[in-house]
C-alpha positions as CSV (number, residue, x, y, z in Angstrom):
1,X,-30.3,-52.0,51.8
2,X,-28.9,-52.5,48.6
3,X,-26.7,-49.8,46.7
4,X,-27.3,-48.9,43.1
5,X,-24.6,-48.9,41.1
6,X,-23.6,-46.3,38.7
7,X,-25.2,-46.6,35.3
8,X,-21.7,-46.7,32.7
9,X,-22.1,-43.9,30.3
10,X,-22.6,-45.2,26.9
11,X,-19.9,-43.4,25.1
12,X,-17.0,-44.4,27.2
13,X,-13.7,-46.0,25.7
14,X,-11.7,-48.9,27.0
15,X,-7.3,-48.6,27.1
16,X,-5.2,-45.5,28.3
17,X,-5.9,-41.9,26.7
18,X,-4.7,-38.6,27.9
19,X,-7.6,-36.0,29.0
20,X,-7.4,-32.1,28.8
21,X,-10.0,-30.1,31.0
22,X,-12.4,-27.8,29.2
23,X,-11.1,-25.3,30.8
24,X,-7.4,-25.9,29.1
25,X,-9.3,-26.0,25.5
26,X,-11.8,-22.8,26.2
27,X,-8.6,-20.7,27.7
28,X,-7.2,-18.0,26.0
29,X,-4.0,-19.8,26.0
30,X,-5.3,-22.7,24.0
31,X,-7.2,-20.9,21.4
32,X,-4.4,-18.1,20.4
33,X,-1.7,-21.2,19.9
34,X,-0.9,-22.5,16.9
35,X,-1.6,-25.4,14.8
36,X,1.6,-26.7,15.2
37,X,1.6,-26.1,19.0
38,X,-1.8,-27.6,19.5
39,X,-0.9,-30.9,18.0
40,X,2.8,-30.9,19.7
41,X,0.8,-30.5,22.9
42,X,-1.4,-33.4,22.1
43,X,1.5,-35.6,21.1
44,X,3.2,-34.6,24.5
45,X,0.0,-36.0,26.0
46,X,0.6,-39.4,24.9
47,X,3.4,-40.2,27.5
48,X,1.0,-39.9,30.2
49,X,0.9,-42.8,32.2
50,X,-0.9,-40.9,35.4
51,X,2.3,-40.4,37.6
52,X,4.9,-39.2,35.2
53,X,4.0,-35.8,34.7
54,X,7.4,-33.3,34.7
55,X,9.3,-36.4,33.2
56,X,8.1,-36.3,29.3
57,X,10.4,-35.3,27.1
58,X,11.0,-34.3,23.5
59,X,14.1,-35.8,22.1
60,X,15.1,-35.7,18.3
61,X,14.3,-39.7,18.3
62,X,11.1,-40.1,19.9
63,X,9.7,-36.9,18.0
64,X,10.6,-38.6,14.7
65,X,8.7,-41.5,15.6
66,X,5.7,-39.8,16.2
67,X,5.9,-38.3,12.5
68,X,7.7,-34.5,13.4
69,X,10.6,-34.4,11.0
70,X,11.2,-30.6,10.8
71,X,13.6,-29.8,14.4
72,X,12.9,-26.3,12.9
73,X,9.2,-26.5,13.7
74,X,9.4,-28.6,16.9
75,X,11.7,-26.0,18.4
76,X,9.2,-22.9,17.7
77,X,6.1,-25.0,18.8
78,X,7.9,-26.1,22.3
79,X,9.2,-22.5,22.8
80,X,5.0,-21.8,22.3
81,X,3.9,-23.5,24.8
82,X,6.3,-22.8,27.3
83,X,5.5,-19.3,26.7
84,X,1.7,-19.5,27.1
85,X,2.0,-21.8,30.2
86,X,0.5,-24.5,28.5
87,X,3.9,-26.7,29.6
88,X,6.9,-25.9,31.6
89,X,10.1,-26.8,31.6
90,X,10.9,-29.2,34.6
91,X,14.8,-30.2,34.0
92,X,17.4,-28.9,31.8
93,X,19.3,-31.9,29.6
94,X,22.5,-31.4,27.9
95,X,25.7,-33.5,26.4
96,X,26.0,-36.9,28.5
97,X,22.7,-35.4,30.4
98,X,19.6,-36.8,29.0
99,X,17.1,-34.6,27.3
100,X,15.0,-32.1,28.6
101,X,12.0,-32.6,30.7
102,X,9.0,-31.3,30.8
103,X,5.2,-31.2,32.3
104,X,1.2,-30.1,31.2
105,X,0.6,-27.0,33.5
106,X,-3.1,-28.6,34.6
107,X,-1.6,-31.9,35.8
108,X,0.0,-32.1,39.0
109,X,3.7,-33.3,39.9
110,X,3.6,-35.8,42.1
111,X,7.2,-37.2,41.7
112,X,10.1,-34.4,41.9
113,X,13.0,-37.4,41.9
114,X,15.8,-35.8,39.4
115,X,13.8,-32.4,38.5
116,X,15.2,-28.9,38.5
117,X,12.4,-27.5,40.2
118,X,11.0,-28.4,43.6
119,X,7.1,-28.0,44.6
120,X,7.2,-24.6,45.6
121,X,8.6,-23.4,42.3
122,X,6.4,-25.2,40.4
123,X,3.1,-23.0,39.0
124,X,-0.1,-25.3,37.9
125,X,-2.5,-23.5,36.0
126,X,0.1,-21.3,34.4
127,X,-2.3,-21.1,31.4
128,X,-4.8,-19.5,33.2
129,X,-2.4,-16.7,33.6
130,X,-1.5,-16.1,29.5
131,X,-2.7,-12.4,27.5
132,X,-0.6,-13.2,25.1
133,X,-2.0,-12.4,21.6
134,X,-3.4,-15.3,19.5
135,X,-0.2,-16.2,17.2
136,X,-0.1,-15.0,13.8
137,X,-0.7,-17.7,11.1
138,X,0.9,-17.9,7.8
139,X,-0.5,-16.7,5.4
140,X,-1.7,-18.9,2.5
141,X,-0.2,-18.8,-1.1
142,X,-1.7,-17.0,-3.4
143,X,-3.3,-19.5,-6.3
144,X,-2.2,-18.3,-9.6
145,X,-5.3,-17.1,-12.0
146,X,-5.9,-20.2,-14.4
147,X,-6.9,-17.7,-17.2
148,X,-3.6,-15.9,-17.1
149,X,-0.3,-17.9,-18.8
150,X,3.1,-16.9,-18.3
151,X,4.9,-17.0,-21.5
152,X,8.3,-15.0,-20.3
153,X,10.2,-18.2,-21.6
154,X,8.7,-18.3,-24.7
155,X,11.1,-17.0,-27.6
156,X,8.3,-16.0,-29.9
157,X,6.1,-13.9,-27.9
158,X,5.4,-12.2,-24.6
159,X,2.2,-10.9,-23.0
160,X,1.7,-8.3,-20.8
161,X,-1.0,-7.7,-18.8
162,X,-2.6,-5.1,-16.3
163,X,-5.4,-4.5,-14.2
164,X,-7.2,-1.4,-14.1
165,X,-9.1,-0.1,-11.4
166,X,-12.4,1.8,-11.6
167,X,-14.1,3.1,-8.6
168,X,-14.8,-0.3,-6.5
169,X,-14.0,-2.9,-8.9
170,X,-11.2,-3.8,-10.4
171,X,-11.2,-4.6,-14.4
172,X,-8.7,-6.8,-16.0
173,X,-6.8,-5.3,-19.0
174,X,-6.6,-7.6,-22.6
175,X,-3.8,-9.0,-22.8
176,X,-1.4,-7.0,-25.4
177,X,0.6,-9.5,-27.6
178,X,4.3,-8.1,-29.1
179,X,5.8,-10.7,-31.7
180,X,9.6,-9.9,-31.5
181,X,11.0,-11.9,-34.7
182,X,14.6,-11.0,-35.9
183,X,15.8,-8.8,-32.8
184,X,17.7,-9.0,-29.6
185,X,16.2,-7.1,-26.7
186,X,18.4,-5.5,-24.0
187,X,17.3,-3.2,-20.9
188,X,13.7,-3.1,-22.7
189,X,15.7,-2.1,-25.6
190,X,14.8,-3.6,-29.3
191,X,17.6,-3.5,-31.5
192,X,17.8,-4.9,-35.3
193,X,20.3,-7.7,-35.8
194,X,22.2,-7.0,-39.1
195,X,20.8,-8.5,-42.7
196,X,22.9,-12.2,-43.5
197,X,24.3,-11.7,-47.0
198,X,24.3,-15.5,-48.5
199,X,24.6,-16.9,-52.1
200,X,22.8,-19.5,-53.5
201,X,25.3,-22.0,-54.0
202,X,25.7,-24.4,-56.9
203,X,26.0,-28.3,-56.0
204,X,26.1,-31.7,-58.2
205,X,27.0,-29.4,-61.9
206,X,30.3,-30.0,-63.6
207,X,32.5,-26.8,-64.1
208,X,29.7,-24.6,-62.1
209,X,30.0,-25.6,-58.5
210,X,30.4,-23.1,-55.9
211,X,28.6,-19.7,-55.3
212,X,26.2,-18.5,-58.3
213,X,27.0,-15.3,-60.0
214,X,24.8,-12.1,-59.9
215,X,22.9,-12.1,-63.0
216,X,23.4,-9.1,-65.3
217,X,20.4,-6.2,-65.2
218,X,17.7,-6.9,-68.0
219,X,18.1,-5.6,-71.6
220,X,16.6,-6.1,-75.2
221,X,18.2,-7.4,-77.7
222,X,20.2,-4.5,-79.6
223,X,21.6,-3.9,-76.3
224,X,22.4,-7.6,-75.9
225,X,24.2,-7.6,-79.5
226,X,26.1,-4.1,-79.2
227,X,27.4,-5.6,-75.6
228,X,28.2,-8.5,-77.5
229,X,30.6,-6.6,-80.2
230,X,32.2,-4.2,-77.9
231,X,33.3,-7.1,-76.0
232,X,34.5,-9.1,-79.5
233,X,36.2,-5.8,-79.9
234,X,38.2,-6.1,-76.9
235,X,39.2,-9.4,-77.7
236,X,40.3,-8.6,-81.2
237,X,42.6,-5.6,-79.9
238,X,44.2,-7.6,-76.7
């Protein structure tokens, strides 16, 4: 009797890949991590070979080849998934020590060669086991309102605007425009800067250079000629 052989699934792939269990994605472990934790723990992944779980590692060099630059960032999302069971920690590194180890929770450890922990200490399917709370995301910046312009740098003017709430909606105040020309403001004081006295000065005229004269007030012509002789008459008597 002949045997059938299995039918090959269409959608298959050829080469190594790492696999996670539906399980692992639909826990409540999984879903509560974060984005950054979820993609560490895929990047872990790729040093499965299918007998080295417990000995990946995360050292400075190797995550900067995989593109994570911030050891601010790496830190949290490790401390992550050792917290919801998605890894644990399998050897502690240190100076002259090598780096840490560590191993995916749903694989098991089939070689304990130079691990701190032994089998009976080990816990697969410590994921299983999480209620932690799903972990807060960062909030996203708020976009600044394209209608609005900020013109606190701007020596000639300023705006201020409010918004004004009426019952459920919320109505946006026009914008009041103050002109400050001439003054110096202080602890949202306006103050007057003092009047510049200045001549009109005199330039390129013989004899005349420098700063003009006040002219004398406006008067006819008797008055022009009796100023006239009482000045002749001070003349004559000096």
């Amino acid at each position: 009797m002949v045997r059938k052989s299995k039918k090959e699934r269409p959608e298959t792939i050829s080469g190594a890949y790492g696999g996670i269990p539906w399980s692992v994605m639909d826990s409540v472990s999984f879903k509560g991590a974060s984005d950054k934790a979820k993609a560490l723990l895929f990047a872990l992944m790729r040093q499965h070979n299918g007998a080295n779980n417990g000995h990946y590692q995360l050292s400075k060099k190797w995550l900067y080849n995989q593109g994570w630059t911030c050891d601010e960032s790496n830190r949290k999302a490790c401390h992550e998934l050792i917290a919801r069971g998605l890894v644990v920690q399998t050897r502690w590194g240190g100076l002259n020590m090598g780096p840490n180890w560590f191993a995916l929770t749903w694989y098991p450890i089939t070689n304990y060669v130079g691990l701190d922990i032994t089998a009976n200490s080990y816990n697969r399917g410590a994921y299983s086991l999480c209620t932690l709370p799903p972990t807060l995301r960062r909030k996203p910046p708020v976009k600044k309102q394209s209608g609005l312009h900020d013109y606190r740098d701007s020596a000639g003017s300023s705006i201020v605007t409010a918004r004004h709430s009426t019952g459920t909606t919320t109505e946006l105040v026009k914008p009041i425009l103050v002109t400050l020309t001439g003054t110096t403001t202080e602890n949202n004081v306006i103050t007057p800067l003092p009047p510049v006295k200045s001549g009109k000065r005199i330039v390129g005229v013989k004899g005349k250079s420098g700063i003009a004269r006040p002219k004398p007030p406006n008067m006819n012509r008797a008055n022009h000629d009796q100023h006239q002789a009482n000045n002749n008459v001070t003349n004559n008597s000096k």
